[in-house]
C-alpha positions as CSV (number, residue, x, y, z in Angstrom):
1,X,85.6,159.8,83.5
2,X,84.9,156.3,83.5
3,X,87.0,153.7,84.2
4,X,89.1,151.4,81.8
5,X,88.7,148.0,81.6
6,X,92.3,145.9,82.6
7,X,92.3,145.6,78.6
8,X,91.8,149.3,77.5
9,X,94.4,149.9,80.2
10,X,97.0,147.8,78.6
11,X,96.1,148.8,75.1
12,X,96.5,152.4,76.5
13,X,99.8,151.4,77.7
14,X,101.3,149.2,74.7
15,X,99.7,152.6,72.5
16,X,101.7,155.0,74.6
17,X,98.5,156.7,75.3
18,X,97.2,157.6,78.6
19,X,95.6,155.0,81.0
20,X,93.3,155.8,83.9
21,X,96.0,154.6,86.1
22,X,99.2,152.2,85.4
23,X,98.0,148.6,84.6
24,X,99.2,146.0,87.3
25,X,100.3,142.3,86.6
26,X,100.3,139.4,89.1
27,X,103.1,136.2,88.9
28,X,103.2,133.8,91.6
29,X,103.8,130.2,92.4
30,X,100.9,127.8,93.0
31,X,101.9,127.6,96.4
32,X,102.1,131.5,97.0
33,X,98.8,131.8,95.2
34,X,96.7,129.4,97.3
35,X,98.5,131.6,100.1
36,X,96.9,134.6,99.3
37,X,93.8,133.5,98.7
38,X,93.5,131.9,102.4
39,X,95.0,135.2,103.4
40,X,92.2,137.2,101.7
41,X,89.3,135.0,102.5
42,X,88.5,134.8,98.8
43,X,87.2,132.1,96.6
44,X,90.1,131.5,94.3
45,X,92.2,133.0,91.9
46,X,90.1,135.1,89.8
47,X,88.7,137.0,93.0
48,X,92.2,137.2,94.1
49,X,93.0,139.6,91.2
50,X,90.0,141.7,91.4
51,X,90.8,142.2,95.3
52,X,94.4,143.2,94.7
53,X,92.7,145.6,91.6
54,X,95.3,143.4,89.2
55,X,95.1,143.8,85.6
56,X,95.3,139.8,84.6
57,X,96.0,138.7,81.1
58,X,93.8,135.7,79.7
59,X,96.6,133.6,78.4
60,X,95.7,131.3,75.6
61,X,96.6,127.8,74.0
62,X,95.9,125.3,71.7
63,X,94.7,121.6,73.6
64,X,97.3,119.1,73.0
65,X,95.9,115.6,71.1
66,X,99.0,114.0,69.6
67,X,100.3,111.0,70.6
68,X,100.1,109.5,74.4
69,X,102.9,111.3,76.8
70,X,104.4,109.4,79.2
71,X,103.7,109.9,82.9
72,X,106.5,112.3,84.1
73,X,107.7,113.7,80.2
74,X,106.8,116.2,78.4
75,X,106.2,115.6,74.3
76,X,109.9,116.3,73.4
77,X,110.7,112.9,75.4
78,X,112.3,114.9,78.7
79,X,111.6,113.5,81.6
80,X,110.8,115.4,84.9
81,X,110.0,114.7,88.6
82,X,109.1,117.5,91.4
83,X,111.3,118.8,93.6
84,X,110.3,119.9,97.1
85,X,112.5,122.9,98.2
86,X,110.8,123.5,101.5
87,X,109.0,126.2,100.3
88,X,107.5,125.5,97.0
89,X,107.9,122.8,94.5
90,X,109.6,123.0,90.7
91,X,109.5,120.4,87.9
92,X,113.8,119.6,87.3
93,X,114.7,118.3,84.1
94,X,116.4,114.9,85.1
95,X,117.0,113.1,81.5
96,X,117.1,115.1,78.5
97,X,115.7,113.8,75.2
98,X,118.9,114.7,72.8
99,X,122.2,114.2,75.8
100,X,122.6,110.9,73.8
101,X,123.5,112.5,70.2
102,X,126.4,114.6,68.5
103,X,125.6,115.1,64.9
104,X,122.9,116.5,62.9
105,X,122.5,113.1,61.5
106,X,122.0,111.6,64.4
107,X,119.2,113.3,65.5
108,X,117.6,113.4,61.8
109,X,117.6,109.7,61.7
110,X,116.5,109.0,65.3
111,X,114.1,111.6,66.4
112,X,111.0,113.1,65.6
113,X,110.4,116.9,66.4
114,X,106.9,117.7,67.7
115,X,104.3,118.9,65.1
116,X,101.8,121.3,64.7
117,X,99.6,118.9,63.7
118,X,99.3,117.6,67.5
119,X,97.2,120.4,68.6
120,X,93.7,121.2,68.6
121,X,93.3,125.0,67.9
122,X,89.4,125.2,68.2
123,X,89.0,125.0,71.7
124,X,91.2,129.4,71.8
125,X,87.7,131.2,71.2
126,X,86.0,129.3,74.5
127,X,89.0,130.5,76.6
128,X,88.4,134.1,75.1
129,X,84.4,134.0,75.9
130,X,83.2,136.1,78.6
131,X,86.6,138.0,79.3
132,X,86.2,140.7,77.0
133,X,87.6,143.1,79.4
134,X,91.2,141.5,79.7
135,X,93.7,141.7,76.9
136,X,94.6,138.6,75.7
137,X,98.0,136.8,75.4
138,X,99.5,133.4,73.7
139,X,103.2,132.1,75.2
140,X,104.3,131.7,71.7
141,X,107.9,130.1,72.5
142,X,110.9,129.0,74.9
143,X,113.2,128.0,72.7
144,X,116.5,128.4,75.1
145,X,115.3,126.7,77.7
146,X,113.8,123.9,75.9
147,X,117.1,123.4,73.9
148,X,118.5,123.2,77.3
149,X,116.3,120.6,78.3
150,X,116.9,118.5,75.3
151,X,120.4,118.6,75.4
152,X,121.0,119.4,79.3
153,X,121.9,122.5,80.5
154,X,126.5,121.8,80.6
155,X,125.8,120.2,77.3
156,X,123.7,123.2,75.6
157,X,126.4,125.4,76.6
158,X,129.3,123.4,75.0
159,X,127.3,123.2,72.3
160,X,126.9,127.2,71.9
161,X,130.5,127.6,71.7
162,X,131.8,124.0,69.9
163,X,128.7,122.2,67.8
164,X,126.8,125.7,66.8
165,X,125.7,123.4,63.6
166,X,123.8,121.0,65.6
167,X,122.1,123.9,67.7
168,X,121.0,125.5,64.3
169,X,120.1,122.7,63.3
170,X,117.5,122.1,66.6
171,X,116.9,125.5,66.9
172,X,115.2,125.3,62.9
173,X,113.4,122.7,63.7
174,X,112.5,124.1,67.2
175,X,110.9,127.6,65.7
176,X,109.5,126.2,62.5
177,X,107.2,124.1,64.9
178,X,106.3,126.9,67.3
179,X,106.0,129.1,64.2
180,X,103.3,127.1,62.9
181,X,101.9,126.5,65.9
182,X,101.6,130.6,66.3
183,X,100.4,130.6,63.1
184,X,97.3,128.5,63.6
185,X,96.6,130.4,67.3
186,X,96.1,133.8,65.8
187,X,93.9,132.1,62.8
188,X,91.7,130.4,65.9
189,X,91.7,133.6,68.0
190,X,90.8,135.5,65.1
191,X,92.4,139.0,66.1
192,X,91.7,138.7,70.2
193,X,95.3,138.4,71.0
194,X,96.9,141.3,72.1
195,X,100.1,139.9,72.9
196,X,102.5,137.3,71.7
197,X,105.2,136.1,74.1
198,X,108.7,134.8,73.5
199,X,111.4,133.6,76.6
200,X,115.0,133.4,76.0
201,X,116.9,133.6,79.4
202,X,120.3,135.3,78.1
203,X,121.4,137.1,81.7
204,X,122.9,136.0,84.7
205,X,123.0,138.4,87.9
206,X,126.0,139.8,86.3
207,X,126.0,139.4,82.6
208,X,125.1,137.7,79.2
209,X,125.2,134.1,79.9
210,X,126.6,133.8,76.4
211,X,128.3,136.4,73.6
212,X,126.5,138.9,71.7
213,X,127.8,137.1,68.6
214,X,126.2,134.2,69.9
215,X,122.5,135.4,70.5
216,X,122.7,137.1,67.3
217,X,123.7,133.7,65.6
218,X,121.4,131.4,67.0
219,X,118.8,133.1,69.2
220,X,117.6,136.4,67.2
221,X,116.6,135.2,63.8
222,X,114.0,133.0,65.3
223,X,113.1,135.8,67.4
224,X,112.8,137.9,64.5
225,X,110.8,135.5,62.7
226,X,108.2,135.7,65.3
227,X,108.0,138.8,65.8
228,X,107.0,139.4,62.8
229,X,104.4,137.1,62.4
230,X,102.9,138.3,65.8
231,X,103.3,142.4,64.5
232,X,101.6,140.9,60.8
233,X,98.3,140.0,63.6
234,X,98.2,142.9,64.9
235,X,100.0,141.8,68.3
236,X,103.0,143.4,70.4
237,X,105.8,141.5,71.1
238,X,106.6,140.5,74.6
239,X,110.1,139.1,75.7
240,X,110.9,137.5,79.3
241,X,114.8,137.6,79.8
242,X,116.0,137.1,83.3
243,X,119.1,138.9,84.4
244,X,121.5,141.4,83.3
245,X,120.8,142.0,79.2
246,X,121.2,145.4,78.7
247,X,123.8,144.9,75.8
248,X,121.6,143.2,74.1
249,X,118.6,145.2,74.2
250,X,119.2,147.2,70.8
251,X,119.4,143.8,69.1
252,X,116.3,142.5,71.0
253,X,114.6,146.1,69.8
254,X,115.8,145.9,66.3
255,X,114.4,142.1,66.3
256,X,110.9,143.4,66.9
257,X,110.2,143.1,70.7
258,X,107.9,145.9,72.1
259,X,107.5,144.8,76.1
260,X,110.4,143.7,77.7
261,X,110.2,141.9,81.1
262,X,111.2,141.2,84.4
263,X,113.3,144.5,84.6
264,X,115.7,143.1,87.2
265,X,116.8,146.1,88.3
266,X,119.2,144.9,90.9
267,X,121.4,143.0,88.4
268,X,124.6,144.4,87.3
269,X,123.8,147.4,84.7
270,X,120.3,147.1,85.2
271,X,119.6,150.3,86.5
272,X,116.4,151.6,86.1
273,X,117.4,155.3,85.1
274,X,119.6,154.0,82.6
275,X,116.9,151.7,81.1
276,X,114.4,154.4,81.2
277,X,116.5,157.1,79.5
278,X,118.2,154.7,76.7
279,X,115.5,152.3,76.3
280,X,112.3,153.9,77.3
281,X,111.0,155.5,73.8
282,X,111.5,151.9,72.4
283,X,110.0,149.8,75.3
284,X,107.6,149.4,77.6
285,X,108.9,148.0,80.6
286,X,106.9,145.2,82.6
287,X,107.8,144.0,85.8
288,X,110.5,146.1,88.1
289,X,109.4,145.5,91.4
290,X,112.2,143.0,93.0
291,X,111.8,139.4,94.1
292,X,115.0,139.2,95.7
293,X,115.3,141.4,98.2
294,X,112.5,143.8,98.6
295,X,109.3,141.4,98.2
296,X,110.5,138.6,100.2
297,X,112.6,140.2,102.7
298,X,111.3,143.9,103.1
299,X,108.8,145.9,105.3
300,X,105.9,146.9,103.8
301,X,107.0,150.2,103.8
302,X,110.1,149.4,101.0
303,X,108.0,147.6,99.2
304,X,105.6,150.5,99.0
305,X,108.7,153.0,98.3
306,X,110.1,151.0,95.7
307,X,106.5,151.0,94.0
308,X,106.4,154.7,94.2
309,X,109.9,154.6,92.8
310,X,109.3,152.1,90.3
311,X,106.1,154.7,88.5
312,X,108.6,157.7,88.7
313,X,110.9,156.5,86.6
314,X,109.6,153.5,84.8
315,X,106.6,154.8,84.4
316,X,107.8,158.6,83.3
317,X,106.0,159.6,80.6
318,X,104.1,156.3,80.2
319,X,105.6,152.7,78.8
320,X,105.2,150.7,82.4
321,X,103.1,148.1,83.2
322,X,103.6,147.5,87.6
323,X,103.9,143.3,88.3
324,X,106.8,141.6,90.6
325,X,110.4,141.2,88.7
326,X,109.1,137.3,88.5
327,X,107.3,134.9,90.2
328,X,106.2,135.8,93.6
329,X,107.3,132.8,95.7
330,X,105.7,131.7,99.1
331,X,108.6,133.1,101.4
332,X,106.7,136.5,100.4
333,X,104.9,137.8,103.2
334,X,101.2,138.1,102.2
335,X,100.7,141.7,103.8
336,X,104.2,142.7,101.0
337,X,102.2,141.4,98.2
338,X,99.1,143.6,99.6
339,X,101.6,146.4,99.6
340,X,102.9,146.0,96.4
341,X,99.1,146.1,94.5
342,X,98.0,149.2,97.4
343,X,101.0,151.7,96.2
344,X,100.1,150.9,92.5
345,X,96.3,152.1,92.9
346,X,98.2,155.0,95.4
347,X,100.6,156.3,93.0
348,X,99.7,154.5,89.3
């Protein structure tokens, strides 16, 4: 039999067909990236993957041309600056575009939402050309954690339980633009993109960071929205959550998501058997494999194990796709991410 290209694998997958073997994902920092491939002795990052046998997804976007960004913000009007934690460096939020307003008419007079119009979506076929073989996604939206930014993180959360007008409000105007901005991808890409991706980070390590009432007010009908549009191209719907969100899976499902990732299986009720049994026949599972214990901290022998595990019951009767629970950062031994990519091809 011949093999399947890393896109007829994940189309396998996403079909709930057979693959040659389980499809395997990559996430890292920068930092843990440039690691490996001065571990490996390759290149860069492209012979990276094909060393590890890794499955990447070309991930697509329109070219931003509206008007001039400041150094150090993004177009909303946050500003950032890096942040060296010893072992990698993140962008922090440190002043937050919308912390200055209370109403609804405040921020209609005073500030401008981005616009669809600031993009150029000609330049999606060029990133396509010459990786036939991958399956092809588009990061569609991040609406949680951009309302976060705008208003600060303490603020966005007294705002979820006292101001919910003002967060509808932002959140309309929020999805509208990344709705049109979808829109105009899948017309560029003209029916390459296999995958359409939406972030919301509802869990902590032990729970919803907010109510069920609360995602269903002002999180899941733009979910819903999108999800739609992306199922109307053709696409699956992919959803990155962090933490524990298993009660609110059957509204995520019933919104229209198909892939749900990181699978962190060590939070409170995150258990992979229970997933698997209640969940399975409604999504595939991506992710699974931890990044807080086993990856950075483990032999290569639990990281292996926990592979192995991770295909028996994730992958039972198909529906897994094998990557890190998020992000591999640099405190990961190189020789554990090895591991991690030499059990999939041993058991996938």
């Amino acid at each position: 039999m011949k093999p399947m290209t890393p896109r007829e694998r994940w189309l396998a997958v996403l079909h709930r067909q057979k693959p040659d073997r389980i499809p395997m994902d990559f996430q890292g920092t920068p930092e843990l990236i440039d690691k490996m491939i001065r571990y490996l002795g390759v290149s860069g990052e492209i012979e990276m993957y094909e060393r590890l046998h890794v499955d990447y997804l070309v991930n697509v976007g329109p070219a931003y041309i509206g008007p001039p960004i400041p150094p150090g913000e993004d177009m909303y009007g946050n500003r950032f600056l890096d942040m060296d934690y010893g072992d990698g460096v993140y962008q922090e939020c440190v002043h937050h575009a919308l912390a200055q307003y209370r109403t609804v008419d405040e921020i209609a007079d005073r500030y401008t939402f981005p616009s669809a119009d600031w993009f150029d979506y000609a330049v999606i076929p060029a990133q396509i050309e010459g990786k036939e073989d991958h399956a092809v996604a588009a990061g569609l939206a991040g609406v949680y954690t951009l309302y976060t930014w705008l208003r600060g993180i303490e603020q966005a959360f007294i705002d979820f339980a006292e101001n919910q007008e003002l967060v509808l409000y932002c959140m309309e105007k929020l999805y509208d633009f990344h709705y049109e901005k979808a829109v105009r991808t899948f017309e560029a890409a003209k029916g390459r993109i296999d995958i359409g991706s939406v972030a919301n980070d509802m869990g902590s390590q032990l729970d919803l960071l907010y109510s069920l009432p609360t995602i269903r007010k002002l999180f899941l009908p733009g979910i819903r929205r999108l999800a739609e549009l992306i199922h109307q191209n053709g696409a699956f719907v992919y959803l990155h959550s962090d933490g524990a969100i298993r009660k609110a899976l059957p509204d995520l499902i019933e919104a229209g998501v198909d892939i749900y990732n990181p699978v962190q299986w060590r939070c409170k009720g995150m258990d992979r058997e229970g997933l698997k049994r209640d969940f399975g026949d409604r999504l595939i599972f991506h992710g699974g494999v931890d990044n807080q214990y086993t990856l950075p901290f483990g032999s290569v022998e639990a990281v292996k194990e926990e592979v192995k595990t991770n295909i028996e019951i994730l992958g039972r009767d198909g529906g897994y796709i094998l990557a890190p629970c998020h992000a591999l950062q640099t405190v990961t031994p190189p020789q554990n991410v090895v591991a991690l990519y030499e059990a999939g091809l041993e058991y996938g």
